[in-house]
N, CA and C atoms as an extended XYZ file, in Angstrom:
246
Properties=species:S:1:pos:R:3:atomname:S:1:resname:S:1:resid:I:1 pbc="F F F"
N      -100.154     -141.595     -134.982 N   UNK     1
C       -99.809     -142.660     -135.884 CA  UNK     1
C       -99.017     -142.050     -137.042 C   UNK     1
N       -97.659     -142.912     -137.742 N   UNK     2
C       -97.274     -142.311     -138.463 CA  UNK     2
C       -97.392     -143.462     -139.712 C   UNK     2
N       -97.564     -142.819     -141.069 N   UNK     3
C       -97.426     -143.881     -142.074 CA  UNK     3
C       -96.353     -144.502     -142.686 C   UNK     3
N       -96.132     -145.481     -142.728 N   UNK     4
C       -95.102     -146.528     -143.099 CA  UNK     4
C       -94.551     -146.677     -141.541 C   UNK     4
N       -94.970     -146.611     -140.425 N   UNK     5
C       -94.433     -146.909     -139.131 CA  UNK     5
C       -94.689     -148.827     -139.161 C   UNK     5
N       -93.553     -149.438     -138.679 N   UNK     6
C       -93.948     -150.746     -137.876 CA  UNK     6
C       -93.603     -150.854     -136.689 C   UNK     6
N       -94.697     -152.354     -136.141 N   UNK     7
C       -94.436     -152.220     -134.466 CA  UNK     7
C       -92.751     -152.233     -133.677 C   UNK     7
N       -91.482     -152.037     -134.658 N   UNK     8
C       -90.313     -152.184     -134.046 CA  UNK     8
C       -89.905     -150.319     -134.095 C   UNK     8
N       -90.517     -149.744     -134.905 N   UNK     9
C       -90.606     -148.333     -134.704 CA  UNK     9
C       -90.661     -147.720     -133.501 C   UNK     9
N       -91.538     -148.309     -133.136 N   UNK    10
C       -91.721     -147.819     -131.551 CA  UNK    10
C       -91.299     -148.511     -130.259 C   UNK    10
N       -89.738     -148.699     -130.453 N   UNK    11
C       -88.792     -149.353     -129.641 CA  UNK    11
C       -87.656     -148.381     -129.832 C   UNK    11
N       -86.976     -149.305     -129.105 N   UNK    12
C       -85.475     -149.001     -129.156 CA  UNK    12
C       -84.741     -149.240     -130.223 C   UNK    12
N       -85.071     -150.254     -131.255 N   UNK    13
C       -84.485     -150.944     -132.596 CA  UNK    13
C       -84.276     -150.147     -133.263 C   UNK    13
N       -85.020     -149.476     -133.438 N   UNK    14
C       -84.793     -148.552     -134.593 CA  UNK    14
C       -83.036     -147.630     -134.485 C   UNK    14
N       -82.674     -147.386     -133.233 N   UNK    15
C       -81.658     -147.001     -132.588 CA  UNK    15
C       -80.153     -147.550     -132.434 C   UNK    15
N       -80.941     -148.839     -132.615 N   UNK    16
C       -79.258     -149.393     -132.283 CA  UNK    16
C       -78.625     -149.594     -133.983 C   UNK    16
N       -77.055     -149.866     -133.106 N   UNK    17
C       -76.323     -149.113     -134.455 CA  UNK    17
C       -76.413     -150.633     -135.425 C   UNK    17
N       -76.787     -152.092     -135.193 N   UNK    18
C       -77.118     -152.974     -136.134 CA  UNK    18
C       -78.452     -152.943     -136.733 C   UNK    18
N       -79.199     -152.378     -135.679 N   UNK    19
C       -81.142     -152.455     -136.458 CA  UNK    19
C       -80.918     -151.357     -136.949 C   UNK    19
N       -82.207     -151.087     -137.396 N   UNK    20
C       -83.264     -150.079     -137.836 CA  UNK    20
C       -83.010     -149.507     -138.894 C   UNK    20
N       -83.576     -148.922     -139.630 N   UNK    21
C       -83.725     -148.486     -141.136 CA  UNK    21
C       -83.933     -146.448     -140.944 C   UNK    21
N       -83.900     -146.090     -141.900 N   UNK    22
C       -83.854     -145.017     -142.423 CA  UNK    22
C       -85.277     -144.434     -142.647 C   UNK    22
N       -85.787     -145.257     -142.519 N   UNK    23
C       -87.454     -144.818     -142.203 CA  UNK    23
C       -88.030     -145.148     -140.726 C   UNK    23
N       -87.610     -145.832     -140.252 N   UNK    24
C       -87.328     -146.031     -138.583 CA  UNK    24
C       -87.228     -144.742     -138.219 C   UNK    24
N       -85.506     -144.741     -138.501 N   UNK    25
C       -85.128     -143.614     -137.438 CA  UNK    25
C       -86.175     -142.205     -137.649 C   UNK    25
N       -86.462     -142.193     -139.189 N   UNK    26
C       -87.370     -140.303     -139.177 CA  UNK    26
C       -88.553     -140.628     -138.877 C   UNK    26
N       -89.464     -141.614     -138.006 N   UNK    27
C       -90.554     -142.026     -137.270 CA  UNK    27
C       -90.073     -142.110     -136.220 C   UNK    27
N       -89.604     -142.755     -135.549 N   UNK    28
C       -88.982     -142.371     -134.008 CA  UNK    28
C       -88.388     -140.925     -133.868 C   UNK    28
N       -88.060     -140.242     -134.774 N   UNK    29
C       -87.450     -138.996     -134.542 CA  UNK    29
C       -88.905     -137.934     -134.315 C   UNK    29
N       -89.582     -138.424     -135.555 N   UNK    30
C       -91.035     -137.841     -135.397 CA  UNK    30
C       -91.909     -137.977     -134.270 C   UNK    30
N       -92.029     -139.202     -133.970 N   UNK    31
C       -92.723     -139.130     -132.516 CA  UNK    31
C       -92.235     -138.663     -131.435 C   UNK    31
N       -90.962     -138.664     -130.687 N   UNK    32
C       -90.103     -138.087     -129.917 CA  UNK    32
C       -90.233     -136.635     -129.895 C   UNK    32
N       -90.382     -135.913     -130.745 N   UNK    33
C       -89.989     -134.757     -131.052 CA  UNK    33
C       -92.255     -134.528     -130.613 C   UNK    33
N       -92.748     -135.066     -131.107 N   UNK    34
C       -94.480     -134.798     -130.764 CA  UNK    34
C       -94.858     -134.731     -129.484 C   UNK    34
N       -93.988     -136.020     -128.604 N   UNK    35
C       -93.920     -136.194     -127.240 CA  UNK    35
C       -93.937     -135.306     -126.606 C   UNK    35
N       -92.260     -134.802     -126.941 N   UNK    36
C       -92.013     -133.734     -126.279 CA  UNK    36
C       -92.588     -132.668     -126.039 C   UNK    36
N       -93.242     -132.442     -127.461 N   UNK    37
C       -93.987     -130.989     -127.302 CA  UNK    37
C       -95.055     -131.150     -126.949 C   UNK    37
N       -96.094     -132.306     -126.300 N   UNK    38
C       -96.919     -132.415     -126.040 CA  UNK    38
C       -96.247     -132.370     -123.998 C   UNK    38
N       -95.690     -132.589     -123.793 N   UNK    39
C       -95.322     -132.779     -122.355 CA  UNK    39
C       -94.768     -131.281     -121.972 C   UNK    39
N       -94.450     -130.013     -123.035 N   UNK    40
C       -94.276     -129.025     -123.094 CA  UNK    40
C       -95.014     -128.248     -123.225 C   UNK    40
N       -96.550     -128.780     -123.493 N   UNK    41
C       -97.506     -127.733     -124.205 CA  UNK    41
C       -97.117     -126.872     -125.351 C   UNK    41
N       -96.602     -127.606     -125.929 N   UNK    42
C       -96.088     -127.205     -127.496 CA  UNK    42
C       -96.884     -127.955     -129.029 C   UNK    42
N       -97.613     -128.946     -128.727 N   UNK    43
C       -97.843     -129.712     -129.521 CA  UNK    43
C       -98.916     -129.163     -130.664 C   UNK    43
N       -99.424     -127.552     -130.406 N   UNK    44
C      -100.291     -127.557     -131.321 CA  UNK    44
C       -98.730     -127.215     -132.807 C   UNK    44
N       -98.106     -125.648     -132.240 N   UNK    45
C       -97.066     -125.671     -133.090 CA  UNK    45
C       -96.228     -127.032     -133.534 C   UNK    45
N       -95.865     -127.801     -132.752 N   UNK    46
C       -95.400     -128.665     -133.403 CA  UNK    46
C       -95.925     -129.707     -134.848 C   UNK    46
N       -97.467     -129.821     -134.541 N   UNK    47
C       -98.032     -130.330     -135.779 CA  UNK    47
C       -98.408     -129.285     -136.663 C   UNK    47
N       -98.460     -128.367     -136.517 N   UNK    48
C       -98.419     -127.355     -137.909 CA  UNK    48
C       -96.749     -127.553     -138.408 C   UNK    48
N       -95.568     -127.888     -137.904 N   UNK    49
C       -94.557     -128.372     -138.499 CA  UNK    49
C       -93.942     -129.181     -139.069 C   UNK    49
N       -94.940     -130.501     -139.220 N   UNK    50
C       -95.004     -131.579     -139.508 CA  UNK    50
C       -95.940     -131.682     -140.857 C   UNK    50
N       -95.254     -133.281     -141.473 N   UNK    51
C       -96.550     -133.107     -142.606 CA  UNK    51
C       -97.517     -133.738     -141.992 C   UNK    51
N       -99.104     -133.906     -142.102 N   UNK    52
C       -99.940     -134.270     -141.790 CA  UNK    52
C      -100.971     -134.954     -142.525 C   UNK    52
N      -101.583     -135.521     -142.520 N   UNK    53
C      -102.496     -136.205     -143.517 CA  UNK    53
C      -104.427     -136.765     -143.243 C   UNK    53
N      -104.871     -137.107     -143.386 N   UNK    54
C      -106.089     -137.607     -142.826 CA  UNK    54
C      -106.054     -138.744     -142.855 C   UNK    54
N      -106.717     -140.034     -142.045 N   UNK    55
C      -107.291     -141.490     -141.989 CA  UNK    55
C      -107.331     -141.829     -143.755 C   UNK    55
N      -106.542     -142.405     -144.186 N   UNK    56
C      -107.000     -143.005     -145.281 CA  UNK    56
C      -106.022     -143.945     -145.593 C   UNK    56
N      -107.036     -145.238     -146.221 N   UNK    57
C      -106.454     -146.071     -146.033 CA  UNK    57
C      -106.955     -147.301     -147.341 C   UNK    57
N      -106.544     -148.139     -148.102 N   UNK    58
C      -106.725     -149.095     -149.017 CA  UNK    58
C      -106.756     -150.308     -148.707 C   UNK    58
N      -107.912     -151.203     -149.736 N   UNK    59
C      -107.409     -152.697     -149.656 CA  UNK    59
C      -106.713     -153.136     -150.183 C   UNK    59
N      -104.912     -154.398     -149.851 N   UNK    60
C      -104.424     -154.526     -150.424 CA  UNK    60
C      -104.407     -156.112     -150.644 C   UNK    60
N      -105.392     -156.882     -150.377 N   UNK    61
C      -105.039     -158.189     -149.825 CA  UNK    61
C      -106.009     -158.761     -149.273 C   UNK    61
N      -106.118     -160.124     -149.024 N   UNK    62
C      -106.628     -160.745     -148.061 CA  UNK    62
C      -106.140     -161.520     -147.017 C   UNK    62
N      -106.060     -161.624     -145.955 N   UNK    63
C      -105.052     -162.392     -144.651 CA  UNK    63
C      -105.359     -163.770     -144.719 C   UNK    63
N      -104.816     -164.431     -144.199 N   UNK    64
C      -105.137     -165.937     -143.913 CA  UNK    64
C      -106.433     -166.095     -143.253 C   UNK    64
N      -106.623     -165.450     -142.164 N   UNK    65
C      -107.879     -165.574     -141.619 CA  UNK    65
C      -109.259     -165.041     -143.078 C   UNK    65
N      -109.216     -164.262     -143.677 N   UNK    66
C      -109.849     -164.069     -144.755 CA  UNK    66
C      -110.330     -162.425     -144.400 C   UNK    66
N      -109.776     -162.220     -143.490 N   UNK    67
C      -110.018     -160.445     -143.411 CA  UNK    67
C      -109.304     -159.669     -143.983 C   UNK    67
N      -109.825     -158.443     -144.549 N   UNK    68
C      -108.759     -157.685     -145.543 CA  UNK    68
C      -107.227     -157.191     -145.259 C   UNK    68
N      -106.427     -157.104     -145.954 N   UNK    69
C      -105.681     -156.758     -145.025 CA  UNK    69
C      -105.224     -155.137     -145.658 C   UNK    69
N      -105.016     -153.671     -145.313 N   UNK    70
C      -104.871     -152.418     -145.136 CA  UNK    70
C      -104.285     -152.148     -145.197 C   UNK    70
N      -103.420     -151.094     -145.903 N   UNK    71
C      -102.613     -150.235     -145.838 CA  UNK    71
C      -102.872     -148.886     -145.897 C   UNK    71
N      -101.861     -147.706     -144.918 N   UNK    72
C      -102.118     -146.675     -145.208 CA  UNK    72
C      -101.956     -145.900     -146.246 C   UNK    72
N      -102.374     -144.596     -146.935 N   UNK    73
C      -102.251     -144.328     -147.798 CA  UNK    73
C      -101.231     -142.735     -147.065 C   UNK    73
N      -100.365     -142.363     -147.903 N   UNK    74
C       -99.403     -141.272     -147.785 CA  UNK    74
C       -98.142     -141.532     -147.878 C   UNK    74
N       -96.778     -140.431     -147.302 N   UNK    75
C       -95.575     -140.869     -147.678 CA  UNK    75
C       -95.219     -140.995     -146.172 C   UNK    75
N       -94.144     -142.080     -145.928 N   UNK    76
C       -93.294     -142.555     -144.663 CA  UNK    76
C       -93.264     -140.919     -143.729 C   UNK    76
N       -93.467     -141.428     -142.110 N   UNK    77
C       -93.615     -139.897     -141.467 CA  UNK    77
C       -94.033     -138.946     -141.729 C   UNK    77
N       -95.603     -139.170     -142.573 N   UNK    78
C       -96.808     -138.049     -142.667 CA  UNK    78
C       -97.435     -138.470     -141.302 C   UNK    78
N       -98.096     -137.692     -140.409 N   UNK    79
C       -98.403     -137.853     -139.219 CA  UNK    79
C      -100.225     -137.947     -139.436 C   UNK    79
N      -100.760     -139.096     -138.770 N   UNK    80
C      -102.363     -138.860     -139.251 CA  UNK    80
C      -103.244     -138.320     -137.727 C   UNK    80
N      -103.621     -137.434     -137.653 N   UNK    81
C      -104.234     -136.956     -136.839 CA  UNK    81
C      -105.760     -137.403     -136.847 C   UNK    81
N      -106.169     -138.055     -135.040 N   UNK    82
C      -107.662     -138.510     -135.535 CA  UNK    82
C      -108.412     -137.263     -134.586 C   UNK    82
């Protein structure tokens, strides 16, 4: 999971040359690059290269349904390892 990721992150959108944002692309770049080194047996080095962070997370809100609604806490493409 990466923080400030949304569910169009993990598409193709982020890619094409009318979508995606600048925090898109260095989350898709980030996961791609984790993939890989996980399908390489690379992935422990690869997250010691990355920033990393722990589960943490705030209330910011309440939803319509009346459940809280969450945000993560860190900066865009800190990677949270569970």
């Amino acid at each position: 999971m990466s923080v400030g990721s949304l569910h169009q992150d993990f598409s193709d959108y982020a890619v094409l040359p009318l979508g995606g944002t600048k925090n898109g692309h260095l989350i898709l770049r980030r996961v791609s690059d984790l993939v890989l080194a996980f399908l390489n047996d690379e992935l422990e080095e690869a997250i010691a290269s990355v920033p990393t962070i722990e589960l943490e997370e705030i209330i910011v809100g309440v939803g319509k349904d009346g459940k809280p609604k969450r945000k993560l806490l860190g900066r865009v493409g800190d990677v949270i390892i569970q």
